[in-house]
C-alpha positions in Angstrom: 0.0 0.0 0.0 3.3 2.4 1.0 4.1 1.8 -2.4 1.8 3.1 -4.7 1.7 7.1 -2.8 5.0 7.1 -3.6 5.4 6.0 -6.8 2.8 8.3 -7.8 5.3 11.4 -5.8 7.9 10.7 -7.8 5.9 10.4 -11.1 4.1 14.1 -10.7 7.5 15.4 -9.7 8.9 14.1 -12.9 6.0 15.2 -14.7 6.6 18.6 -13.5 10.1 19.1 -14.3 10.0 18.0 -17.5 7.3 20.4 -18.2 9.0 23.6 -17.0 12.3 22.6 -19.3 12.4 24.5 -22.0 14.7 21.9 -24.1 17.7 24.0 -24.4 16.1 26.2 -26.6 16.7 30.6 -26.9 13.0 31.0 -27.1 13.6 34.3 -29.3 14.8 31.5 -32.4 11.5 30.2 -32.4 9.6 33.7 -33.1 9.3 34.5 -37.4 12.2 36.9 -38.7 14.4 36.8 -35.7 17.4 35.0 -34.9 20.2 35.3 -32.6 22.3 37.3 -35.3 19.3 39.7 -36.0 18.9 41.0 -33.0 19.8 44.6 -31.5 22.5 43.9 -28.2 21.6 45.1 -25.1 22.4 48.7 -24.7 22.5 50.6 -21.2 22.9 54.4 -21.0 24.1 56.2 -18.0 22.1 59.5 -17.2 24.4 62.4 -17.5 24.6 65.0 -14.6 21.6 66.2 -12.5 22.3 69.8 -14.1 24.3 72.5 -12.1 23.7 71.7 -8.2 25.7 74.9 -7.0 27.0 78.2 -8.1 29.4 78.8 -11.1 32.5 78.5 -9.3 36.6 79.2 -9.8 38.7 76.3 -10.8 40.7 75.5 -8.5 44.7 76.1 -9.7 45.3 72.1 -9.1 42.6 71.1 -11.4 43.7 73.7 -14.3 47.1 72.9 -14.4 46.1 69.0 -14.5 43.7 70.0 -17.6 46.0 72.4 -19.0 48.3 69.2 -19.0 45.9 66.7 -20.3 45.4 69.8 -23.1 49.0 68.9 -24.1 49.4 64.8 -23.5 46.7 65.8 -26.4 48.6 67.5 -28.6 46.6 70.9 -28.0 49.1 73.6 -28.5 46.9 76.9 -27.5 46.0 79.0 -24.7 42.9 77.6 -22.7 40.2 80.5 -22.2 37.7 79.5 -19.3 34.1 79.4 -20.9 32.3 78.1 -17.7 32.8 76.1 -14.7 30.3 75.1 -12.4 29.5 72.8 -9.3 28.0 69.7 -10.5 26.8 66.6 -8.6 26.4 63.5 -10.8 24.2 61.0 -10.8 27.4 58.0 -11.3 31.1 57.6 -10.9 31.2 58.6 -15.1 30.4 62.0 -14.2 28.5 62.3 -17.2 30.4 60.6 -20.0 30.2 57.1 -19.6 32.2 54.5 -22.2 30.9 51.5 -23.6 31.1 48.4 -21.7 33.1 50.5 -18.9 31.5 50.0 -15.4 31.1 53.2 -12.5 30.5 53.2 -9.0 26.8 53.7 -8.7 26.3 56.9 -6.7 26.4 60.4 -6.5 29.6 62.2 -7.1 30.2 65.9 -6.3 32.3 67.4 -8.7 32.8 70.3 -11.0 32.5 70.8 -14.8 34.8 72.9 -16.3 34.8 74.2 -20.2 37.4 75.3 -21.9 38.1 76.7 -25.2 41.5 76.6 -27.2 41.9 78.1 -31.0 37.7 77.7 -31.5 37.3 74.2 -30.2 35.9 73.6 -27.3 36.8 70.7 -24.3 34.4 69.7 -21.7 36.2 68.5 -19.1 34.6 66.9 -15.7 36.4 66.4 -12.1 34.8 64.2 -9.2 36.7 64.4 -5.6 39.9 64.5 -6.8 42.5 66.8 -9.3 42.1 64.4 -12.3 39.9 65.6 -15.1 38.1 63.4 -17.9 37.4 64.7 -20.8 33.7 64.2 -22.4 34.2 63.8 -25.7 
């Protein structure tokens, strides 16, 4: 009599994981016109900056000499003129100009962003806590 309860356990159990496999199979292959090669890859974008958060403020002299320098590692020969700078917290540890496939710390950095402009071109550059800028291209 023991026998039959559980045989009958073991048979719905087996019943129900077969029927929640789904064989292996990427279920977006079995929809018309797609396939595996068709389809758009995931993108992510980071939000840029919540907008300015303070005053325009100076730059301080450590942070324009480090962009002044990262001006020439470029190859940028010109004078930097000072279009705006302003206090800025952002919403991620890209402050604003996140790469591809690149991964940020995931809160809110106070910072500055600072634009220049040399011989008509213009350079956004953004700083977080410390005196090494990025530049947003």
């Amino acid at each position: 009599m023991r026998r039959t309860p559980i045989l009958t356990v073991i048979a719905l159990a087996a019943l129900a994981l077969t029927s929640c496999s789904s064989g292996g199979t990427d279920p977006a292959a079995e929809l018309p016109g797609v396939s595996p090669s068709t389809r758009p890859p995931l993108q992510t974008t980071t939000p840029g900056p919540v907008g300015p958060s303070g005053p325009a403020i100076a730059v301080p002299q450590s942070r324009w000499d480090a962009l002044v320098a990262d001006l020439t590692k470029r190859g940028v020969t010109g004078t930097p003129a000072l279009v705006s700078s302003e206090a800025v917290t952002f919403n991620d540890g890209s402050l604003g100009c996140p790469s591809p496939g690149q991964s940020y710390t995931q809160a809110q950095i106070d910072g500055m962003r600072v634009v220049v402009s040399v011989d008509g071109k213009t350079y956004d550059y953004r700083f977080g806590q410390g005196a090494e800028p990025r530049l947003c291209a």
